[in-house]
N, CA, C and O of each residue as an XYZ file, in Angstrom:
356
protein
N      28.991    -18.621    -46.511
C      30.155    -17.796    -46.804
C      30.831    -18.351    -48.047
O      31.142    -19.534    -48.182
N      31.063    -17.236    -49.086
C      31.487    -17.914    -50.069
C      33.616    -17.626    -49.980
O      34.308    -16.986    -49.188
N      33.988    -18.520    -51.285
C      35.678    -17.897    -50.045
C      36.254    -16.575    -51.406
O      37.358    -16.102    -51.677
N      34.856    -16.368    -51.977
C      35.761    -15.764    -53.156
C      35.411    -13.645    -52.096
O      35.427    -12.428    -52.281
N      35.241    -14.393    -51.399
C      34.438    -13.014    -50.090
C      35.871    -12.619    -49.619
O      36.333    -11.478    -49.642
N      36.778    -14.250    -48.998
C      37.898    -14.143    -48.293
C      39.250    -12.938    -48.605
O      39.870    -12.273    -47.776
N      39.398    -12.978    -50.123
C      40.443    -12.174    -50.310
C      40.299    -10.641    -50.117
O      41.177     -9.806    -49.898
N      38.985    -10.497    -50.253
C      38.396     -9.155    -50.203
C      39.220     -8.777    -48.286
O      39.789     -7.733    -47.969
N      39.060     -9.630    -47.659
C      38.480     -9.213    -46.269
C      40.324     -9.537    -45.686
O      40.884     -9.121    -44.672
N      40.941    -10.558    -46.975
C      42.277    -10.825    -46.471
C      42.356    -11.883    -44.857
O      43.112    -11.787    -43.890
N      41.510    -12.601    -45.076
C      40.759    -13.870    -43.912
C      41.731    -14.875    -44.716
O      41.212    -15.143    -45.799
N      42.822    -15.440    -44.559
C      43.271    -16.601    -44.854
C      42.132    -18.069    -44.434
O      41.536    -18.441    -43.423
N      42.286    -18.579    -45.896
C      41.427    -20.233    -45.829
C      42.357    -20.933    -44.848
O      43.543    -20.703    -44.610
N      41.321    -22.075    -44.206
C      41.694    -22.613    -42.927
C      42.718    -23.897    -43.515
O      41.988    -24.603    -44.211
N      43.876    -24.365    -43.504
C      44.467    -25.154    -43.982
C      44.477    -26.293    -42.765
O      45.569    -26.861    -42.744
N      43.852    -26.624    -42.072
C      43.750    -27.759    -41.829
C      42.335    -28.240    -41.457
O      41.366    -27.480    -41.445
N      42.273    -29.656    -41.131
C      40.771    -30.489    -41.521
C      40.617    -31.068    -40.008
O      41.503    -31.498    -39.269
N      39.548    -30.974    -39.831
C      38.757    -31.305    -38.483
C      38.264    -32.812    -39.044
O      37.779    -33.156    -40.121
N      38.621    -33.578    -37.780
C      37.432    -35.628    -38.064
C      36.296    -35.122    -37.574
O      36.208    -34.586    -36.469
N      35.282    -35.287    -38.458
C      33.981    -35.202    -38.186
C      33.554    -36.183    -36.874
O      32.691    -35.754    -36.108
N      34.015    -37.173    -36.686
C      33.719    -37.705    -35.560
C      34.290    -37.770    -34.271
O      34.186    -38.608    -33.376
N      34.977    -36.607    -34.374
C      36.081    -35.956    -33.408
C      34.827    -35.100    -32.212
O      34.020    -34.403    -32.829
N      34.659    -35.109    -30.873
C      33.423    -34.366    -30.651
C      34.474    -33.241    -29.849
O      35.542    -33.547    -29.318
N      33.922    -31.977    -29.906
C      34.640    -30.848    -29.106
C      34.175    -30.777    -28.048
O      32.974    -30.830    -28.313
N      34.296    -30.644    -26.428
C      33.595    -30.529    -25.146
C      33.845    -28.930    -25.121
O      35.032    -28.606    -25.114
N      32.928    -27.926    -25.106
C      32.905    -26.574    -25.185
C      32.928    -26.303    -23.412
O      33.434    -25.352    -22.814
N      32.265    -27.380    -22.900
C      32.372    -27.047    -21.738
C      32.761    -27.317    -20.342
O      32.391    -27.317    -19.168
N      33.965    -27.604    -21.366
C      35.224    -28.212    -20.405
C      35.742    -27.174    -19.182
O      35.257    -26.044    -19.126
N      36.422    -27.472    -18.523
C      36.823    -26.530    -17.078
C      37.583    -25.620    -17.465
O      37.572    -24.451    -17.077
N      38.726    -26.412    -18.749
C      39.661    -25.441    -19.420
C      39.361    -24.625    -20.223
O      40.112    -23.702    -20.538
N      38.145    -24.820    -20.732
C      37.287    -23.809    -21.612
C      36.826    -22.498    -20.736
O      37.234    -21.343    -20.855
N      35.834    -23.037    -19.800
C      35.624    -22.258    -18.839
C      36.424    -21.436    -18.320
O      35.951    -20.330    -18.060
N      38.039    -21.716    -17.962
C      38.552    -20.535    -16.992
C      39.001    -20.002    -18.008
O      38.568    -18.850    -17.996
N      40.026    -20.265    -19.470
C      40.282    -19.455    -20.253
C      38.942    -17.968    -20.840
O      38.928    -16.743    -20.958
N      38.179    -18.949    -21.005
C      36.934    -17.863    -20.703
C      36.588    -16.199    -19.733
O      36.285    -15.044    -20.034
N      36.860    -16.982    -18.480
C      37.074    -16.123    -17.378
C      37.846    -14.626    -18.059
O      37.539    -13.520    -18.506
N      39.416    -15.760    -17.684
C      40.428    -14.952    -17.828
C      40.302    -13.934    -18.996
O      40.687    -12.772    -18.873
N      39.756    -14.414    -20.114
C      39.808    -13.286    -21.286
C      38.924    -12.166    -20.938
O      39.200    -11.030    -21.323
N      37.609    -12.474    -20.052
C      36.605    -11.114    -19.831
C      37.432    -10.138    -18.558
O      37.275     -8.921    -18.464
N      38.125    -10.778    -17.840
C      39.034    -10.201    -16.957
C      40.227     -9.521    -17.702
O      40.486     -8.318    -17.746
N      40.885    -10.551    -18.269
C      41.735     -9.166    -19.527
C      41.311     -8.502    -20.128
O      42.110     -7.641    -20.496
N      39.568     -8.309    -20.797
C      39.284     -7.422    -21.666
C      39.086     -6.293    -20.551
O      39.442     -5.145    -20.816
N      38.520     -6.600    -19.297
C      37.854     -5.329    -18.525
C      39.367     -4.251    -18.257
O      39.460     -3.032    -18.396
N      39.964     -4.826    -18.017
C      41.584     -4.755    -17.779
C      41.680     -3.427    -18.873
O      41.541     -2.212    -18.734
N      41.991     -4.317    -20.022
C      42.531     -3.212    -21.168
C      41.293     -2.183    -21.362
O      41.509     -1.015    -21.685
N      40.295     -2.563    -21.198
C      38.910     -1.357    -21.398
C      39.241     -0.580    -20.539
O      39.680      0.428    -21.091
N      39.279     -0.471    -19.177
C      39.715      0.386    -17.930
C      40.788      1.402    -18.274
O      40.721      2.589    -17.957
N      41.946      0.750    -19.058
C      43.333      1.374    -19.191
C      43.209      2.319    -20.097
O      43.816      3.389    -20.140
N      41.779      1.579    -21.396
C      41.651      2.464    -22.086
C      41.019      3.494    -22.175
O      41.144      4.196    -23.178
N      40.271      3.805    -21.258
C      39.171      4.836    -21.206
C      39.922      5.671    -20.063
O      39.921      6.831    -20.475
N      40.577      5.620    -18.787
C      41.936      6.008    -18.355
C      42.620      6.853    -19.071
O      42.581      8.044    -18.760
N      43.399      6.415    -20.190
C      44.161      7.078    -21.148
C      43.399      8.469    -21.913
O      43.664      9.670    -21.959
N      42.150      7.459    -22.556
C      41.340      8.472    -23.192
C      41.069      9.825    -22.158
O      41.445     10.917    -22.582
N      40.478      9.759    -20.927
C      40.103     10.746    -20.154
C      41.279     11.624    -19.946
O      41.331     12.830    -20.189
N      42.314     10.792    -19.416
C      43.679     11.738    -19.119
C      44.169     12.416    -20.331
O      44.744     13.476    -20.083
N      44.087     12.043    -21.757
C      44.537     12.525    -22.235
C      43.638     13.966    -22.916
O      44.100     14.806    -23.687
N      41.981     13.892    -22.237
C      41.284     15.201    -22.809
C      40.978     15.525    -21.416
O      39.822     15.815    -21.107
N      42.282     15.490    -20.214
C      41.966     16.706    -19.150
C      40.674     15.905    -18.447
O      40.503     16.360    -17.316
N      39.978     15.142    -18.683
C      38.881     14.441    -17.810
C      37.706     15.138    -18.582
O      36.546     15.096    -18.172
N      38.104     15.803    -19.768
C      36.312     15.860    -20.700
C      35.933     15.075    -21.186
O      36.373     14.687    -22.268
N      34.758     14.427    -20.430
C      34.103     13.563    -20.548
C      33.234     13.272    -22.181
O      33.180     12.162    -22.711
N      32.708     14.355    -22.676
C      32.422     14.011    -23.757
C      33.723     14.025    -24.655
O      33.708     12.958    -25.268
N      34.711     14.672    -24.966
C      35.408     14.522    -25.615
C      36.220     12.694    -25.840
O      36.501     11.978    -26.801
N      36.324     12.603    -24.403
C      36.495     10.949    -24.334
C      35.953      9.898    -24.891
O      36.447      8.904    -25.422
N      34.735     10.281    -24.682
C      33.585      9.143    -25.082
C      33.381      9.560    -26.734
O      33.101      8.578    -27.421
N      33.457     10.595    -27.335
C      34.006     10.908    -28.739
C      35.368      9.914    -29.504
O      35.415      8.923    -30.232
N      36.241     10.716    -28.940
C      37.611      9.348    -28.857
C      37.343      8.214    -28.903
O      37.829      7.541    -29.812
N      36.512      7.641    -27.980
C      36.420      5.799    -27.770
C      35.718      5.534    -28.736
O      36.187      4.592    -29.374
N      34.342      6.137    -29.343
C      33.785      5.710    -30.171
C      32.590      4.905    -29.498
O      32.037      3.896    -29.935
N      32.240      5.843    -27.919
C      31.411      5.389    -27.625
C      30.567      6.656    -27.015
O      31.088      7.737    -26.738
N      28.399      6.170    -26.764
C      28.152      7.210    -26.292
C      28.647      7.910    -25.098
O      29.599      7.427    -24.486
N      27.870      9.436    -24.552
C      28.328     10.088    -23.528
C      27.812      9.153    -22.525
O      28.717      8.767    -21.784
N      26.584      8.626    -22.234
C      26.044      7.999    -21.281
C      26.604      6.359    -21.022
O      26.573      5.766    -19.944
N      26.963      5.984    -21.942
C      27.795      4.411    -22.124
C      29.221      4.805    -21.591
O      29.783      3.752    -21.288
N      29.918      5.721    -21.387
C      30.924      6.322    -20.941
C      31.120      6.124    -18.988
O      31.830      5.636    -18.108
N      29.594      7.118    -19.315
C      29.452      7.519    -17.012
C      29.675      6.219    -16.843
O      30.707      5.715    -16.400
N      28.377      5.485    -17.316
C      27.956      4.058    -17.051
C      29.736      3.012    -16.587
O      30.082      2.420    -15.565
N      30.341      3.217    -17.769
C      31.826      2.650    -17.743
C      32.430      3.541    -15.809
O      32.460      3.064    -14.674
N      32.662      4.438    -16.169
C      33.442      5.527    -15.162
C      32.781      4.879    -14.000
O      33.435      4.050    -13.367
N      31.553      5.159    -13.641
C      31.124      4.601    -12.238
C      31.191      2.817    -12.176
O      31.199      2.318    -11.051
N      31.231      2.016    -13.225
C      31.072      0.474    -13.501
C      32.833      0.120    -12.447
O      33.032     -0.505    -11.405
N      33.611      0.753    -13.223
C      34.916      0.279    -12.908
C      35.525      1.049    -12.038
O      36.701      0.784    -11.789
N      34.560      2.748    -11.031
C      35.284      3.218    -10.019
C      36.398      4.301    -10.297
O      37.105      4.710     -9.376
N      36.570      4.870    -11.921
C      37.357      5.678    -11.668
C      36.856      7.112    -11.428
O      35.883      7.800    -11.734
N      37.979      7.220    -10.744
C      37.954      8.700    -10.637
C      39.056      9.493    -11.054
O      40.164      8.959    -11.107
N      38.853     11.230    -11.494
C      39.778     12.130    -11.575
C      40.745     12.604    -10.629
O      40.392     13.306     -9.682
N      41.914     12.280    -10.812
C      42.857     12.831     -9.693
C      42.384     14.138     -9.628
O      41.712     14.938    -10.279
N      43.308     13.987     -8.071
C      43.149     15.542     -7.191
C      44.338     16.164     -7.882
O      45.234     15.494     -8.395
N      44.296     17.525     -7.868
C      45.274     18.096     -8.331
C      45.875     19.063     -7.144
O      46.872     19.754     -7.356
């Protein structure tokens, strides 16, 4: 990576310096549950978001999966993955 790339992309250079003989444990416990927790918050906000998306096109399914920016079949897959369903009216 060169950094004359950086301004293009607006990536601020890293202003501080790592000891090379500093060792990182990646797989520490605290690594691990923060880990967890973030795939549990992402499923979280994915759920809310595809939720929103559906409610807001009436439960048309392709129109949704248009919106998200994802396919029709990567969509069901989601809908039955996480259990939702269309309210009763």
């Amino acid at each position: 990576l060169h950094y004359r790339h950086l301004a293009k992309y607006r990536i601020p250079k890293c202003r501080f310096q790592v000891n090379p003989s500093q060792k990182v444990e990646w797989h520490t416990k605290d690594f691990l549950e923060s880990t967890l927790n973030l795939r549990k918050r992402f499923e979280e906000v994915e759920v809310q978001t595809i939720a929103k998306a559906l409610s807001l096109h009436s439960w048309n399914r392709t129109r949704a999966a248009k919106t998200l920016g994802i396919s029709y079949p990567s969509l069901l897959k989601k809908i039955k993955t996480y259990g939702l369903r269309q309210p009763q009216v």
